[in-house]
N, C-alpha and C positions, 0 to 999 in steps of 0.2 A: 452598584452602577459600573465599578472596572467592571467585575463578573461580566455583566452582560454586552460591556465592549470589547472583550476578550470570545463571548460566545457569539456577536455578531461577526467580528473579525473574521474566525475561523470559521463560518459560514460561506461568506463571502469569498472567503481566501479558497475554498474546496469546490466551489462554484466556478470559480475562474480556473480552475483546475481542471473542472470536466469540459470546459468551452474549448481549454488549447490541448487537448488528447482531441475532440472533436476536428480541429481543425488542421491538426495534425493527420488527421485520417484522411482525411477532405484533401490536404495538398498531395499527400503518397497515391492517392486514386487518380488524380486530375495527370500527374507527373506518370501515370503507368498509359494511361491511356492517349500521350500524347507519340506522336509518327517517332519522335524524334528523343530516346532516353538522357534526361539530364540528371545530375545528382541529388538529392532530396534538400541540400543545403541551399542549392539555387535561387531555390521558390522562396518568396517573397509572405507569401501566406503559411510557410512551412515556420519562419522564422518569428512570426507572428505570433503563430501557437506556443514559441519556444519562451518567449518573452512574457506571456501570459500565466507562463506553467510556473517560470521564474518567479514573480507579480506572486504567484499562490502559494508559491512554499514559502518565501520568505513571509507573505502575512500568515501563514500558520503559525511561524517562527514566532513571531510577534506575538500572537495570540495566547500563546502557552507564559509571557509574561504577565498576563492579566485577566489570566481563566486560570482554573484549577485540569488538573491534564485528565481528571474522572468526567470531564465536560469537554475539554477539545477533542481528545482521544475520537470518542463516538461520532463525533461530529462528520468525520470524515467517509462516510457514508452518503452526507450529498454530493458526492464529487461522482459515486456510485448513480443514484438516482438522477440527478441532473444529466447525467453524460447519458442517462437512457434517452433521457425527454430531447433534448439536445440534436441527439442525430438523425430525431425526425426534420430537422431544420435542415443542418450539414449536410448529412449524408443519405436523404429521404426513404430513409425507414419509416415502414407502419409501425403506429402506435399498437401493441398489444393489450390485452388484460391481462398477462402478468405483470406489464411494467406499470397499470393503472394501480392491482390489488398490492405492489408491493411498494409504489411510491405511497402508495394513504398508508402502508403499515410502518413506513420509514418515517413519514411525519408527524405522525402521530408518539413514533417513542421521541424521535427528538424533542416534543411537545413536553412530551414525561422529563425526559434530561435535561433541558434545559430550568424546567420551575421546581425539580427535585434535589437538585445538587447541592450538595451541600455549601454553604456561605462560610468561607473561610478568607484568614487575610491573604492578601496577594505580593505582600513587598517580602520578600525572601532576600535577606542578606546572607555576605558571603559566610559568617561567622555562623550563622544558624544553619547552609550547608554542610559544612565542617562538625557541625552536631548529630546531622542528620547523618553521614557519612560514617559516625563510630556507632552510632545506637544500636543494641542489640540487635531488635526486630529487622531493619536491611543488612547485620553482618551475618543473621541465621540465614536470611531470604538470598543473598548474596550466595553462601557457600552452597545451600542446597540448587540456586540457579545452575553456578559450574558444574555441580557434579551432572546435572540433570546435560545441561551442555554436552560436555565430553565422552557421555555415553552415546549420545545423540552422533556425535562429532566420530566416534570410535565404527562405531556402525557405519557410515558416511562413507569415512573414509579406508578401512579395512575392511568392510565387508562389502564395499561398492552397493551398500541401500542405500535407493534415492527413491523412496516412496513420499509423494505430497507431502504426508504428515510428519517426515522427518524430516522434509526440509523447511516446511513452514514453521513447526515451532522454535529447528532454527532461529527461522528468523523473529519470531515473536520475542524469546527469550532474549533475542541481541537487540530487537525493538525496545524489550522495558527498560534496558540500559540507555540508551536512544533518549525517551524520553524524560526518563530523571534528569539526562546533562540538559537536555535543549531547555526544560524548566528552569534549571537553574541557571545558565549561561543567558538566556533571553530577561529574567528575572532580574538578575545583575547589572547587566545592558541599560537597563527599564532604569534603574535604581539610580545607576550611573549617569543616564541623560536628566535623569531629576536633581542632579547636586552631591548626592549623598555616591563618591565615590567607593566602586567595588572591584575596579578594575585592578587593583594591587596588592590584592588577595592574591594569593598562590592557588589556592583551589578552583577561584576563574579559568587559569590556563587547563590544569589537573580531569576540570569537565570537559572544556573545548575539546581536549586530545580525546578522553572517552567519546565526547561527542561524536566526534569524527569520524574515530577507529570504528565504532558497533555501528553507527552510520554505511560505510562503507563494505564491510562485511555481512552485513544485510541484504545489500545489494546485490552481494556478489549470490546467496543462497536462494533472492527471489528471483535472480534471474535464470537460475538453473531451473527453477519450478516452471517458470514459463514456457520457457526452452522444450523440456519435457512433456508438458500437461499443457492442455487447453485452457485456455485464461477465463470458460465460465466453467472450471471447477476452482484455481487457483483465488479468483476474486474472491469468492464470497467465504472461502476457509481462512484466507490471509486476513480480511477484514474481522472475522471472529477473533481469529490465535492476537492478532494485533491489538485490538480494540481489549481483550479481556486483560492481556497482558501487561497495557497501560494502565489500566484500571487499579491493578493488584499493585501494582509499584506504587502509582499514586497514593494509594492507601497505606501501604507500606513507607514505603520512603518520606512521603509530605506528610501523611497522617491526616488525608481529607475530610473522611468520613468519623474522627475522633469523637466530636459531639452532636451527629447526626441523629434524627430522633427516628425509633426501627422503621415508620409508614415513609419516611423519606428515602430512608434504603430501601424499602421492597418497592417504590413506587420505581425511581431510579433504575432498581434491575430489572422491573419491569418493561420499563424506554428501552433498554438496552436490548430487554430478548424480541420487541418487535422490530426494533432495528434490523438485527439481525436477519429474521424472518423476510422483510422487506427487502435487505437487499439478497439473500438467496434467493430467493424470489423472481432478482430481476436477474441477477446474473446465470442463474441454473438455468431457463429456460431461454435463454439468449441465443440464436442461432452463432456459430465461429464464421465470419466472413474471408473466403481465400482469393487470391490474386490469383489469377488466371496463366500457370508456367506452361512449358512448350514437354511437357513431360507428365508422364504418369506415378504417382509415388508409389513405392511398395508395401509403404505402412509404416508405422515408426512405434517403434518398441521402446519403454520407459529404459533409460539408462545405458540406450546404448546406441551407437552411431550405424546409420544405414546406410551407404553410397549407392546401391544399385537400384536403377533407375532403370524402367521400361520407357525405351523409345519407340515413336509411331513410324513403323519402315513403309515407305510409298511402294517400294521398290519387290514388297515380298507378298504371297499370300494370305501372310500372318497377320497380327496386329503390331505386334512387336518382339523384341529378342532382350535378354538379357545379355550384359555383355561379353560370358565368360560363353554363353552358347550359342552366339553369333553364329558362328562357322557350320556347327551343326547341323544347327536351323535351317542356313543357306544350303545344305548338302542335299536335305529331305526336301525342299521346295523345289 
């Protein structure tokens, strides 16, 4: 029964998630097209969305107290499908057939996920943290994580590669640290509001800090991804490296899957790979919607910064000049 107020939460919570990204899009549209530009903080319905997205992480947060993270993890793939169905309301987008074949593929695995998961307990004290933290199996998973890191990290940042796939696993590998703390820190929390203090454990503060730090660090790698790469290649690879990488800790670090019987793992990774499928699906074939600027781009190269910019001249025969051959241009016209 927590299991599945843990698996409705985090539904729910990734739902309200794809409504204030929606609505967020809906207020930066409404605010571009108005005579008069104000700042996106103004809007009333901007703030809306912000407050809703807040509303959705923290009942994720929630949710990883009272689901197991091999069940919330996946979950977040309705935030995927909902926000497709979504901006046919918001932002009056046609309904496609990719977003129909890949929402029935997406609920259909969660169907698998949710009645395959394993049943395991849910009250995590802080002392069984502190166990979990020296066990062999996440000190082997640990060192081979950094090393795997730092070569990632070494290439990054000396060789200046910023190829998707090194920065997303990035962030997946900074991810499954992410959610081992927010398991235990939410878990604690849970423990705590019930009576059974766990806040004066040392290990409490010890996860908050990881939580935080690979939190934040994460960030900072998916938002180069974005920056760089169109966000219907970024979705649904960060959703995979994400999703799997939770999964492996969970198993790892909690030891979810410990007395899981084999047809309940193959059914489980079965949820999983049409998950998947479902939301590549809806994000690969997604048109990138652009704002409408007073300027032409000249293209944008992975990893590296463009400034020059073709202006429309009224004043010349041409279409436009770049700025270093102004002069020349003007000479021959």
């Amino acid at each position: 029964q927590t299991q599945l107020l843990g698996a409705l939460l985090a539904a729910a919570s990734n739902f309200l998630i794809s409504v204030s990204l929606n609505i967020q899009k809906c207020a930066h549209l409404r605010l571009v097209c108005r005579a008069e530009q104000k700042p996106y903080y103004t809007s009333k319905l901007w703030w809306c969305g912000i407050t809703l997205l807040g509303l959705g992480e923290v009942g994720n947060f929630t949710a990883y107290g009272f689901a197991p993270i091999t069940l919330v993890a996946p979950l977040g793939c309705i935030s995927v499908i909902g926000s497709a169905f979504i901006s046919v309301f918001f932002l009056k987008k046609t309904m496609r057939t990719a977003d129909v074949l890949g929402g029935t593929l997406t609920i259909t695995g969660i169907f698998l996920l949710v009645t395959f998961t394993p049943n395991v307990p849910q009250e995590l004290t802080a002392r069984q943290v502190q166990n979990y933290l020296v066990s062999w199996p996440f000190l082997v998973y640990s060192i081979l994580e950094i090393i795997i890191f730092c070569i990632l990290l070494y290439f990054y940042k000396r060789k200046a590669v910023k190829h998707i796939m090194v920065l997303l696993m990035m962030v997946a590998l900074l991810a499954s640290l992410t959610v081992i703390a927010v398991k235990a820190v939410s878990s604690m929390i849970a423990l705590s509001v019930k009576g059974k203090m766990q806040l004066t454990y040392s290990v409490f503060y010890v996860m908050s800090v990881l939580m935080a730090t690979s939190c934040a660090f994460q960030i900072k790698f998916l938002n180069q991804a974005m920056h760089l790469y169109e966000a219907t290649a970024v979705v649904p690879i960060n959703f995979v490296f994400f999703t799997t990488s939770a999964i492996i800790s969970g198993v790892i670090f909690y030891r979810e899957f410990q007395s899981a019987a084999l047809l309940s793992v193959f059914m489980f990774l079965f949820g999983c790979l049409l998950s998947f499928l479902g939301v590549i699906i809806i994000a690969r074939y997604k048109k990138e919607d652009h704002l409408q600027i007073p300027f032409i781009d000249c293209g944008h190269i992975p990893g590296q910064k463009l400034t020059g910019k073709i202006q429309p001249d009224s004043q010349s025969t041409c279409y436009g000049t770049l700025n270093k051959e102004g002069d020349l241009v003007k000479r021959q016209s």
